[in-house]
NUBA-50456 format. One record per residue (C-alpha): chain; x negated, y, z negated; residue number from 0; residue in three letters. Coordinates in Angstrom, 1 decimal. Layout:
N
 gutor      x      y      z ketor vexlo
     A      X      Y      Z   NUM   ALA
...
***
This chain:
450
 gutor      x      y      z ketor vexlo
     A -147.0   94.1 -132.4     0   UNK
     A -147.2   93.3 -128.7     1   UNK
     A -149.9   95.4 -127.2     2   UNK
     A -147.7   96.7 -124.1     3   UNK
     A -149.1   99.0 -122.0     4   UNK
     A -147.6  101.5 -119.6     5   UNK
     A -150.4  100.6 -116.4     6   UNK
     A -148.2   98.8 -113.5     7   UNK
     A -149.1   95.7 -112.2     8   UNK
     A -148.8   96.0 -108.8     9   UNK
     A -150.4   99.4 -108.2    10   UNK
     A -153.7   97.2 -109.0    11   UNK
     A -152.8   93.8 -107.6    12   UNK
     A -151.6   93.4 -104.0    13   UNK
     A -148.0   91.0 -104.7    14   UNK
     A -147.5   90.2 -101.1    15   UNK
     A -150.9   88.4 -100.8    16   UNK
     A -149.1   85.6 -103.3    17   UNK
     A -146.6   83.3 -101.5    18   UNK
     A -143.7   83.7 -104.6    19   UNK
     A -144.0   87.9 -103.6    20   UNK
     A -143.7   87.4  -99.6    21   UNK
     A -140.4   85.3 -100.8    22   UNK
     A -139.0   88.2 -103.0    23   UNK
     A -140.0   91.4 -101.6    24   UNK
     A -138.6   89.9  -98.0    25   UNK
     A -136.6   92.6  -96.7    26   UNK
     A -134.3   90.0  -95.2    27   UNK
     A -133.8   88.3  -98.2    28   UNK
     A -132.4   91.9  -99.8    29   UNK
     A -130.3   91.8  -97.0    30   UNK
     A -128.3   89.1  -97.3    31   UNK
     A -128.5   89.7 -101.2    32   UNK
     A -126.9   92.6 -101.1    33   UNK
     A -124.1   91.5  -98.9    34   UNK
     A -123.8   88.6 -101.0    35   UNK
     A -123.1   91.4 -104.5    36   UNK
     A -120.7   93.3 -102.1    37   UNK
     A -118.6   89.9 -101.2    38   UNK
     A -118.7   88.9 -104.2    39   UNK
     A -117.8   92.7 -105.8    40   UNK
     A -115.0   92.9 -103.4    41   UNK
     A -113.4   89.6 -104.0    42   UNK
     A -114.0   90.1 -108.1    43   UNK
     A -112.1   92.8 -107.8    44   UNK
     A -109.1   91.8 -105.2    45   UNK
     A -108.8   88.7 -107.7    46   UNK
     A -108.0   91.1 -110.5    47   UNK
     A -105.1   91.6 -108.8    48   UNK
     A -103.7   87.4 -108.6    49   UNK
     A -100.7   86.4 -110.4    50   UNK
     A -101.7   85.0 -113.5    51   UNK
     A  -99.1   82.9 -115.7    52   UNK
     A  -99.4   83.9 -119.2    53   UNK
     A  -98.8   80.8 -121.5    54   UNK
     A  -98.7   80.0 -125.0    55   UNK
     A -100.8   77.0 -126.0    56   UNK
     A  -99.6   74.4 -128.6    57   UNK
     A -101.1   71.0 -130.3    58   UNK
     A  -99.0   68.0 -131.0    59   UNK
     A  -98.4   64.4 -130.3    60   UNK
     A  -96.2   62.1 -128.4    61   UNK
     A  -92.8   61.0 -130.6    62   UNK
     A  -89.4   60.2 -129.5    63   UNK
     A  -86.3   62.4 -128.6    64   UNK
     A  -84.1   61.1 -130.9    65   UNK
     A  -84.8   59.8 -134.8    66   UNK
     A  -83.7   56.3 -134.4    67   UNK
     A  -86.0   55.6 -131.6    68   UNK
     A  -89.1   56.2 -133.6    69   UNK
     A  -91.2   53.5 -135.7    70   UNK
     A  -89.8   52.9 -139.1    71   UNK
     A  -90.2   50.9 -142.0    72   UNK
     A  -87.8   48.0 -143.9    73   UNK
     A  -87.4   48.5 -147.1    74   UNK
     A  -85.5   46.2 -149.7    75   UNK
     A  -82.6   47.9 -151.7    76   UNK
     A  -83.3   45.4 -154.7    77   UNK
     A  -86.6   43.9 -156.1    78   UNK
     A  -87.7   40.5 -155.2    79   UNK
     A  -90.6   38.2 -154.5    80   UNK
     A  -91.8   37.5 -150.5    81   UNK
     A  -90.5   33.6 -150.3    82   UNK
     A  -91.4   33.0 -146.3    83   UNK
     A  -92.4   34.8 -142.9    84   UNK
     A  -90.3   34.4 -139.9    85   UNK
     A  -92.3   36.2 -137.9    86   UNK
     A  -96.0   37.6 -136.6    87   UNK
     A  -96.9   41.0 -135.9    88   UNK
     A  -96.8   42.4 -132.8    89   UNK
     A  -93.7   39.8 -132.3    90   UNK
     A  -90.4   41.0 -130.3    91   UNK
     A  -87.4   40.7 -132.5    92   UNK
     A  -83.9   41.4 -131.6    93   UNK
     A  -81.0   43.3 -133.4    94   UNK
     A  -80.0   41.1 -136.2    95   UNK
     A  -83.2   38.8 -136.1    96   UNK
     A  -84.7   37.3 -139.9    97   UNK
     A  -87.9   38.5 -140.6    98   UNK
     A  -88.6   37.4 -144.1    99   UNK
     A  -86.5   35.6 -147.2   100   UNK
     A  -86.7   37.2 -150.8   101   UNK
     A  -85.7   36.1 -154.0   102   UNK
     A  -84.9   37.3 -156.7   103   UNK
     A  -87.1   38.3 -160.0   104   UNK
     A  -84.7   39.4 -162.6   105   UNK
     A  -83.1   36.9 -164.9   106   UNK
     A  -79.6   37.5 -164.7   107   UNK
     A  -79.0   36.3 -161.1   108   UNK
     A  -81.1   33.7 -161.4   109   UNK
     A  -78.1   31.4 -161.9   110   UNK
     A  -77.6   29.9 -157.9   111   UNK
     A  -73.9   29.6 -159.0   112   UNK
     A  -73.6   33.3 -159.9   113   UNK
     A  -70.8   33.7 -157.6   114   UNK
     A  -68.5   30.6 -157.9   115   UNK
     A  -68.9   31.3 -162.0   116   UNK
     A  -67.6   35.1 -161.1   117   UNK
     A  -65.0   33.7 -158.9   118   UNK
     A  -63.5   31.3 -161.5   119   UNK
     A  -63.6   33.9 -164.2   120   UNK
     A  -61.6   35.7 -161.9   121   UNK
     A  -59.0   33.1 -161.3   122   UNK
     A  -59.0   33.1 -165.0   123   UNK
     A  -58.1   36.6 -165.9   124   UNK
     A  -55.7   36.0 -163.2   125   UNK
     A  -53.7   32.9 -164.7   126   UNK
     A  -54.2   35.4 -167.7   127   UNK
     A  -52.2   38.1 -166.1   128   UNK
     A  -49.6   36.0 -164.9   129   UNK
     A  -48.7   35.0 -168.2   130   UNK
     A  -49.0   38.5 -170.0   131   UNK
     A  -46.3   39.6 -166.9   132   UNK
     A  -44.1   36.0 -167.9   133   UNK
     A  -44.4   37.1 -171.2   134   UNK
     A  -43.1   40.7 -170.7   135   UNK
     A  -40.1   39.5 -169.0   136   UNK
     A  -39.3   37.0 -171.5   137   UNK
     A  -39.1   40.1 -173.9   138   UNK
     A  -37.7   42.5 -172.0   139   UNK
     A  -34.8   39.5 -171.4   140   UNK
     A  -34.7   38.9 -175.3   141   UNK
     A  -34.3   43.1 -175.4   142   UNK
     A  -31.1   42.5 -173.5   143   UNK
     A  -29.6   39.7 -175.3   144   UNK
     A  -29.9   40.9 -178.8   145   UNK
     A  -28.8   44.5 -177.3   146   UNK
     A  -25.9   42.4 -176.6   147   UNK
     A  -25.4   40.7 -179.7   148   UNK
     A  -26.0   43.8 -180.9   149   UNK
     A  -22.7   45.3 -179.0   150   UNK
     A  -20.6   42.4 -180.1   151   UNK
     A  -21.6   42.6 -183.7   152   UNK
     A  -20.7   46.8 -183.3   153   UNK
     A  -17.1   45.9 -181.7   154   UNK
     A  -16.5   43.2 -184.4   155   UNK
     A  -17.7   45.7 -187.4   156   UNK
     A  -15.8   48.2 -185.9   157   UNK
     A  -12.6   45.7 -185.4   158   UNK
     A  -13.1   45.2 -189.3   159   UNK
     A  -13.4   48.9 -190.4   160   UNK
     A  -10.3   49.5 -187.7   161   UNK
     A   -8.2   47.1 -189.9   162   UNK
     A   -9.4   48.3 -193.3   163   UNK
     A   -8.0   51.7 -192.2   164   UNK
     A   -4.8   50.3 -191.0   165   UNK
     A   -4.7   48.1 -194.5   166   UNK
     A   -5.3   51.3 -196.6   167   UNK
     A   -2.5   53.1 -194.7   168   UNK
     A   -0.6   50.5 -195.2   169   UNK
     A   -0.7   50.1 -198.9   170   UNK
     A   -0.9   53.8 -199.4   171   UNK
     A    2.7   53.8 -198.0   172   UNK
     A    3.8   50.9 -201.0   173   UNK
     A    1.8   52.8 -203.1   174   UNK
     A    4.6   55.9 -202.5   175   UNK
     A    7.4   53.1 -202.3   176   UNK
     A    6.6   52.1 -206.0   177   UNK
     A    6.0   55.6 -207.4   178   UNK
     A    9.6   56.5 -205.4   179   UNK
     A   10.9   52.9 -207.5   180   UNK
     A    9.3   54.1 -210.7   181   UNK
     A   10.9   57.7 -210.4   182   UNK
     A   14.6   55.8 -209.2   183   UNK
     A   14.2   53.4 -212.7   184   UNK
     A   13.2   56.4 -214.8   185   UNK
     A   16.0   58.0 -214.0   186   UNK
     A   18.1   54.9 -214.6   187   UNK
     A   16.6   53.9 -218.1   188   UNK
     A   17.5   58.0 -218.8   189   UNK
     A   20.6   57.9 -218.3   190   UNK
     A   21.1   54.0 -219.5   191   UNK
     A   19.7   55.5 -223.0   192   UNK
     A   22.0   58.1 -222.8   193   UNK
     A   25.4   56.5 -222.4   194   UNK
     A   23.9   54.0 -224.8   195   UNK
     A   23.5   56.7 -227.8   196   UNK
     A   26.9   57.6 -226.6   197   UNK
     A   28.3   54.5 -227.3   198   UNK
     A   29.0   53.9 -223.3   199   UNK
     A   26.6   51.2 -222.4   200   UNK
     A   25.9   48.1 -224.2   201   UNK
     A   22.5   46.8 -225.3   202   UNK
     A   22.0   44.7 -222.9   203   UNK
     A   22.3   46.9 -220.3   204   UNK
     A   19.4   49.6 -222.1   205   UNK
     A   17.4   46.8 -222.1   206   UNK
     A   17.5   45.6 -218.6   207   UNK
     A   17.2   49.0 -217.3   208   UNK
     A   14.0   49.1 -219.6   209   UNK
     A   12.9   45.8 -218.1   210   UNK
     A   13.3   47.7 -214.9   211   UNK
     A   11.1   50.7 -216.0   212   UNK
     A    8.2   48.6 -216.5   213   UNK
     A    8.6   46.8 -213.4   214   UNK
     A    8.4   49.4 -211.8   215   UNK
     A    5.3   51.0 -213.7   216   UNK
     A    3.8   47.1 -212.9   217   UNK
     A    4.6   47.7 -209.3   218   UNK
     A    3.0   51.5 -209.3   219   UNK
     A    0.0   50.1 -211.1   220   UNK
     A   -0.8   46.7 -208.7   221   UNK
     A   -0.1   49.6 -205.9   222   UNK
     A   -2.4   51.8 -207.0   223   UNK
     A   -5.0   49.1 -207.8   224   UNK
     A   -4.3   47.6 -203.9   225   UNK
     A   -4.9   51.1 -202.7   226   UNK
     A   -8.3   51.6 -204.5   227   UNK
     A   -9.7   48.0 -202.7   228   UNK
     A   -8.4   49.4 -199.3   229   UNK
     A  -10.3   52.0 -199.8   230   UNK
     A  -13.5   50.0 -200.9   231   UNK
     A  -13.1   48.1 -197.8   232   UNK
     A  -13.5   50.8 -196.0   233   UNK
     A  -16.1   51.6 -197.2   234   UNK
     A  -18.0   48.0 -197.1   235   UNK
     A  -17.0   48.0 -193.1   236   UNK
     A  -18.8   51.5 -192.9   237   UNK
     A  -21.8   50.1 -194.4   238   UNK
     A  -21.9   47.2 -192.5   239   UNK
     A  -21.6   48.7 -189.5   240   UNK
     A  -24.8   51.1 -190.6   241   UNK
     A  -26.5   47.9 -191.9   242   UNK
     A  -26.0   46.2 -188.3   243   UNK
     A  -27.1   48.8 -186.3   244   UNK
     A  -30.6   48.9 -188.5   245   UNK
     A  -31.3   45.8 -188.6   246   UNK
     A  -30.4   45.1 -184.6   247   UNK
     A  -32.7   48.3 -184.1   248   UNK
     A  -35.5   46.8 -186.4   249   UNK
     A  -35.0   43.8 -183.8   250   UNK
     A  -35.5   45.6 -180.9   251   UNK
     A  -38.2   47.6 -181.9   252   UNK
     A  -40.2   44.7 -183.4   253   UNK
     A  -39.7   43.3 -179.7   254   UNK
     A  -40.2   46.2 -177.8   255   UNK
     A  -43.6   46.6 -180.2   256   UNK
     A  -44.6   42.8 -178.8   257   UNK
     A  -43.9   43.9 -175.2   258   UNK
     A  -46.1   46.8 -175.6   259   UNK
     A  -48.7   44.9 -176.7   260   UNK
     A  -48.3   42.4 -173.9   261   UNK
     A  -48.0   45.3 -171.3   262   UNK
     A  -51.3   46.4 -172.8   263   UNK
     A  -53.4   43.4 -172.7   264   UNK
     A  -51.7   43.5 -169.0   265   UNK
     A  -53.5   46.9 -168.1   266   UNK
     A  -56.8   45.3 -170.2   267   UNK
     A  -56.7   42.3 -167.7   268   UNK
     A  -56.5   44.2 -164.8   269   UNK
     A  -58.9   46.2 -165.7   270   UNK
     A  -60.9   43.1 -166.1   271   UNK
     A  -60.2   41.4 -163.0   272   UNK
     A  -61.2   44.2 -161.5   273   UNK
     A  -64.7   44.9 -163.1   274   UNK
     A  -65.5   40.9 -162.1   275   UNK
     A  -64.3   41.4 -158.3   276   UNK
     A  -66.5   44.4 -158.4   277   UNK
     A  -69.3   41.9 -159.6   278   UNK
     A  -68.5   39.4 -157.1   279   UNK
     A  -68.2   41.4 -154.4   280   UNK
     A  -71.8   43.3 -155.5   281   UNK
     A  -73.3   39.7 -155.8   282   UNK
     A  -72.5   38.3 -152.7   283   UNK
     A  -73.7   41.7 -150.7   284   UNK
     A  -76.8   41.0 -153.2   285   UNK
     A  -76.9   37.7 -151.7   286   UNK
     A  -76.7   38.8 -148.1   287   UNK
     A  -79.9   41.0 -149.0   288   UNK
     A  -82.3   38.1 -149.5   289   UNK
     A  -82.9   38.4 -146.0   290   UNK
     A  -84.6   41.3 -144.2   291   UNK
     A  -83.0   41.7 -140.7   292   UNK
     A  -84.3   43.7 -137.6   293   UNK
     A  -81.9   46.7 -137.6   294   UNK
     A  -82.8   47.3 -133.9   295   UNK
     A  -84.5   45.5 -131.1   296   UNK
     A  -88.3   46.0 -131.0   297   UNK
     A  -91.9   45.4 -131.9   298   UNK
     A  -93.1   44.3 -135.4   299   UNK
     A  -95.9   46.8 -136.0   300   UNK
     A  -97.7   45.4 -139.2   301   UNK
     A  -96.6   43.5 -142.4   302   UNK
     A  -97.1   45.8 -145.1   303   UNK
     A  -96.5   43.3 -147.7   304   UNK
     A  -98.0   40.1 -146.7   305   UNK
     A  -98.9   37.5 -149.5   306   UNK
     A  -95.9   34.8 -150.7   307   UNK
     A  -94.5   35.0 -153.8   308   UNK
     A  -95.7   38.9 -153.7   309   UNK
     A  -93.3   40.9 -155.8   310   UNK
     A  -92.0   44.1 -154.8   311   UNK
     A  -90.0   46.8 -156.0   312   UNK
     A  -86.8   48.2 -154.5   313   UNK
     A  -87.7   50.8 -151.6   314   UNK
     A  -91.0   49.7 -151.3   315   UNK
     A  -91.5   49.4 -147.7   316   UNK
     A  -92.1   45.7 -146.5   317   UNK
     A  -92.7   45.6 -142.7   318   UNK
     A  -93.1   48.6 -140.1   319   UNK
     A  -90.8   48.0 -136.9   320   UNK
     A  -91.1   50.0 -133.4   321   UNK
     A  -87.9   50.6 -131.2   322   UNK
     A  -88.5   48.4 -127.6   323   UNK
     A  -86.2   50.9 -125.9   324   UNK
     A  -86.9   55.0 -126.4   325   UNK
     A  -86.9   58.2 -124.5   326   UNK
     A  -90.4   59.7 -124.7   327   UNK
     A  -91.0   63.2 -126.1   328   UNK
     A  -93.7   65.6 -127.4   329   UNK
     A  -93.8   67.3 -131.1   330   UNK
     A  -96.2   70.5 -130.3   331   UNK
     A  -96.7   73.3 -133.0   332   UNK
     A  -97.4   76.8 -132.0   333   UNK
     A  -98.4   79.9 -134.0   334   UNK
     A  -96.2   81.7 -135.7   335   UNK
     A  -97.1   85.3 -133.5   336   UNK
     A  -96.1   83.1 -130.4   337   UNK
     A  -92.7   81.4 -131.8   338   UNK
     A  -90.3   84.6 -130.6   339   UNK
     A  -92.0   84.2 -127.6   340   UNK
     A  -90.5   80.7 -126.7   341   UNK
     A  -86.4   79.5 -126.1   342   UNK
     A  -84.8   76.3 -125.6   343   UNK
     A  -84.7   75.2 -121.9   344   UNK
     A  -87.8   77.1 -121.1   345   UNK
     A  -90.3   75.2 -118.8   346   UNK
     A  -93.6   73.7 -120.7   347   UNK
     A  -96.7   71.8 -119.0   348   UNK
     A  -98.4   68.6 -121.2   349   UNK
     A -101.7   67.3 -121.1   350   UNK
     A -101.4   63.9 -122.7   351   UNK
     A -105.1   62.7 -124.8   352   UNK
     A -107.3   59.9 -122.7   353   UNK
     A -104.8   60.5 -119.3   354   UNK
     A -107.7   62.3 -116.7   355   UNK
     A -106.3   65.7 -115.8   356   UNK
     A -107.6   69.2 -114.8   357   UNK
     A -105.7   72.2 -116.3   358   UNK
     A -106.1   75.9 -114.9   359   UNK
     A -103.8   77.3 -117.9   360   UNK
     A -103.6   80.7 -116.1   361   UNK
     A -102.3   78.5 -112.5   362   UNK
     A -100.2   75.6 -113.4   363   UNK
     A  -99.3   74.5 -110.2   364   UNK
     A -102.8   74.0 -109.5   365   UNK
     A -103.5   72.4 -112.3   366   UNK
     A -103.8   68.2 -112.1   367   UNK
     A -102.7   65.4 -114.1   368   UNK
     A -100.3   67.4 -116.4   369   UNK
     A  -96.7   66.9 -116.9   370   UNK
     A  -93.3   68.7 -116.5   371   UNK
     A  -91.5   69.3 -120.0   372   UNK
     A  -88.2   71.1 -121.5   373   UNK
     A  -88.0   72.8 -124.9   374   UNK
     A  -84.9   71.0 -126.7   375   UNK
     A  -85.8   72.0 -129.9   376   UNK
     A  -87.4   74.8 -132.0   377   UNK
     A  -87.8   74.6 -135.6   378   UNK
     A  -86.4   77.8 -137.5   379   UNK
     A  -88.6   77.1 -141.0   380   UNK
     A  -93.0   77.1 -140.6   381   UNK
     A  -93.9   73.3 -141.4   382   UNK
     A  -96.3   72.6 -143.9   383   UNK
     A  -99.6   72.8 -141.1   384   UNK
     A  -98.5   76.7 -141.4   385   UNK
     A  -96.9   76.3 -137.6   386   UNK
     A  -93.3   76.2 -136.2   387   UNK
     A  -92.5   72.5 -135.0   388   UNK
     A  -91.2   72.6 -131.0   389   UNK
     A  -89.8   69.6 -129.1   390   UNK
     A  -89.9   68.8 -125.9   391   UNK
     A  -88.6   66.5 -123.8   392   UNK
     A  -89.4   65.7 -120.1   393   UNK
     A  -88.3   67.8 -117.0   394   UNK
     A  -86.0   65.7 -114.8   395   UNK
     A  -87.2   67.8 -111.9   396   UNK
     A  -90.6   67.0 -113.0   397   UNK
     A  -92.7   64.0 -112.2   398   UNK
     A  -92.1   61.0 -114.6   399   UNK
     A  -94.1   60.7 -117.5   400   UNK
     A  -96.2   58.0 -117.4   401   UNK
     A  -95.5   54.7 -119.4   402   UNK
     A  -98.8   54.2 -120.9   403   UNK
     A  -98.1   56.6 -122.9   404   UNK
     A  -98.2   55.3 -126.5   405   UNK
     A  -96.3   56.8 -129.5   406   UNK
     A  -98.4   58.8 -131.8   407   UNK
     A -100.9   59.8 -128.9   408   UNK
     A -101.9   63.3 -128.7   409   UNK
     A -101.3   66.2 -126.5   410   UNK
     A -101.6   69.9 -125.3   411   UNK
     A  -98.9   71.6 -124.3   412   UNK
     A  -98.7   74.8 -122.1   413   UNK
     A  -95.7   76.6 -122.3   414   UNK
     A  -95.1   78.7 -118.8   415   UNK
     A  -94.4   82.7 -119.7   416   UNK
     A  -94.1   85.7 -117.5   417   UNK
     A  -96.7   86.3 -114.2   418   UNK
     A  -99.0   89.1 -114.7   419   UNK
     A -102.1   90.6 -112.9   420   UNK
     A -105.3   88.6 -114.1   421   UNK
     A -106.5   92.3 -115.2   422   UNK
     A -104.1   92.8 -117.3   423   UNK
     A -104.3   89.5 -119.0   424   UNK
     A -108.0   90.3 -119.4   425   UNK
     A -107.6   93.4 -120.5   426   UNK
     A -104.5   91.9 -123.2   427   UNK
     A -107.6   89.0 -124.2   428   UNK
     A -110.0   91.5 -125.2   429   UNK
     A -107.6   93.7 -127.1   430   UNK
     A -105.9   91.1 -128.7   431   UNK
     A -102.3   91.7 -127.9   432   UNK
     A -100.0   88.5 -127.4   433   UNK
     A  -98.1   87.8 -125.1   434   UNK
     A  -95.4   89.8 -123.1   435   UNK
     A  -92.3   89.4 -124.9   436   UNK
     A  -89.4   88.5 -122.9   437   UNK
     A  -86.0   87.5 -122.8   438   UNK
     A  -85.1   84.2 -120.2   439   UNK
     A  -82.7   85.0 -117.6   440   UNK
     A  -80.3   82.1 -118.9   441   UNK
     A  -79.6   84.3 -122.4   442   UNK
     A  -79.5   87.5 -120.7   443   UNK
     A  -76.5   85.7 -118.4   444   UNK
     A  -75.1   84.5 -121.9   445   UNK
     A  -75.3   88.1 -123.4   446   UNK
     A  -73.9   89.6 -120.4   447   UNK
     A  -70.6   87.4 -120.5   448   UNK
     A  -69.9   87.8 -123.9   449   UNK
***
């Protein structure tokens, strides 16, 4: 416990005798004190009242304005082994340059003749297919010609049947001419008997009108039996007609059978010759890969795989490249409380890391050494740092950013909101509240004319 007491020191000791008390207890020195806290009370309180920009304050880093501009990486699209170095980092290398030769490190294209074997396998199938398409046209030719053998052996069968018909008809008619004759001598040999038994006719004459009888039956019979092969004619030209049209069919189809089979080993070669000019043409893009070329004009950053005979595998990156010719720009992250309060084409002040500058975020037009930018972009979906993403690029009406500048450099960003009295920004500080939310004068036009 400090033993205080409650005596004063300078009812017992004299402070104006010391030099330090003459000093402080001046009246003159009061004086001018006290005009110095009324000043500087007076001017406190008519800088409360100052325009004071309210801005929103974002960390990012220098990038590019467009994704092809920024630094990349080559990557092989098949495996190989590093067989030489065409260049050194920090080289410049234009569109289309060689920067390193591959090989290759699976056996089956080893063979350095991979291509010329492909390409006379394909001449192969081809000769193949030419003589597969020869061979259907030969059958569908030998189709045609026994289709018309077929036609003449018809007409001729048909001649045939034709004349067996007219043959039949033909002997069905003597066939009634000797049973008419039979009936006529019948008759005769009647009434031949009859006079005979009357005593009227002789012998002789019953006996040749017998004779004439059986002639007659003979002539009935041989009709008969002449009618009966007619017939069986007929019949033969019927069944040879059937027989020709089967076996002229069996032809046709056994030939027809052949030509599918041709027409199908057709359809397999094509198939074929096009599976190889798929291979050939996949080899030969596999052969233009054995060289890495510079997709773009610009620096060699750093060999990422450096040692020959290395092995790699597909998409494993190889060399880092960066652009020569790119439009600078600055990827700034803000809080998510401030994102609503910021729109493309809105005005934003950057500091850029290591160039000298003197910032009075709450005056930017006083401020020193920072640099005019645009928003162009704003992120809709939080990035994985927990803050929206914002690009900006520079303000044409704005001082040029400098070229020093590298790519990946840091940088603060300011991004210019409404004017306000500096008492109200205080008193928004100490409560916490963000920033005014507003709309830009740009959407409220576009709102307006829709």
């Amino acid at each position: 416990m400090l033993n205080i007491t409650k005596n004063s020191l300078h009812e017992k000791v004299d402070l104006l005798q010391y030099k330090s008390g003459k000093k402080v207890f001046n009246e003159r020195n009061q004086k001018y004190f006290n005009r110095f806290l009324i000043v500087f009370g007076v001017s406190l309180f008519i800088m409360l009242f100052l325009p004071w920009t309210q801005t929103v304050a974002g960390k990012g880093y220098v990038t590019t304005l467009t994704p092809d501009q920024r630094p990349q990486t080559l990557q092989s699209p098949i495996p190989g082994r590093i067989e030489e170095w065409y260049i050194k980092e920090g080289q410049f290398v234009e569109k289309g340059d060689t920067i390193l030769h591959i090989s290759e490190v699976k056996s089956e294209y080893f063979d350095p003749q991979l291509v010329d074997r492909t390409g006379d396998q394909i001449r192969g199938k081809e000769n193949s297919k030419k003589s597969y398409e020869e061979k259907i046209d030969f059958l569908g030719s030998q189709i045609g010609a026994i289709q018309q053998e077929k036609r003449l052996k018809i007409n001729q069968a048909e001649n045939k049947l034709q004349q067996s018909k007219l043959k039949f008809r033909s002997d069905s008619i003597d066939l009634e001419a000797a049973k008419t004759n039979l009936e006529i001598a019948n008759s005769q040999f009647n009434r031949a008997q009859t006079l005979h038994n009357e005593g009227l006719r002789s012998t002789t004459d019953l006996e040749n009108s017998r004779l004439k009888l059986q002639e007659a039956q003979a002539k009935r019979i041989a009709g008969e039996n002449k009618l009966l092969a007619s017939r069986n004619e007929i019949i033969n030209a019927e069944i040879e007609l059937n027989r020709i049209d089967a076996e002229y069919g069996e032809k046709v189809s056994k030939i027809q059978s052949d030509r599918s089979s041709a027409e199908s080993s057709l359809y397999q070669t094509q198939v074929d010759i096009s599976k190889l000019e798929t291979s050939f043409s996949n080899y030969e893009t596999r052969q233009g890969m054995y060289y890495i070329r510079a997709p773009q004009a610009g620096y060699i950053n750093k060999a990422i795989k450096a040692g020959i005979g290395e092995s790699f595998k597909e998409g494993e990156p190889l060399v880092s490249i960066m652009p020569s010719n790119y439009d600078l720009a600055v990827e700034t992250y803000v809080d998510p409380i401030d994102m609503p309060l910021l729109h493309v084409g809105e005005k934003v002040r950057v500091q850029f890391d290591g160039w000298p500058a003197i910032v009075f975020s709450g005056w930017p037009n006083s401020s020193y050494g920072t640099f005019g930018a645009e928003i162009v972009a704003i992120e809709n979906f939080i990035s994985s740092n927990g803050k929206y993403r914002v690009l900006l690029a520079p303000d044409e009406e704005d001082y040029e950013w400098p070229r020093e500048v590298k790519i990946g450099s840091g940088a603060s960003t300011l991004a210019l909101l409404e004017n306000v009295p500096i008492w109200y920004e205080i008193w928004r500080q100490l409560n916490g509240f963000p920033p005014n939310y507003y709309t830009p004068e740009s959407s409220t036009n576009n709102k307006t004319g829709k």
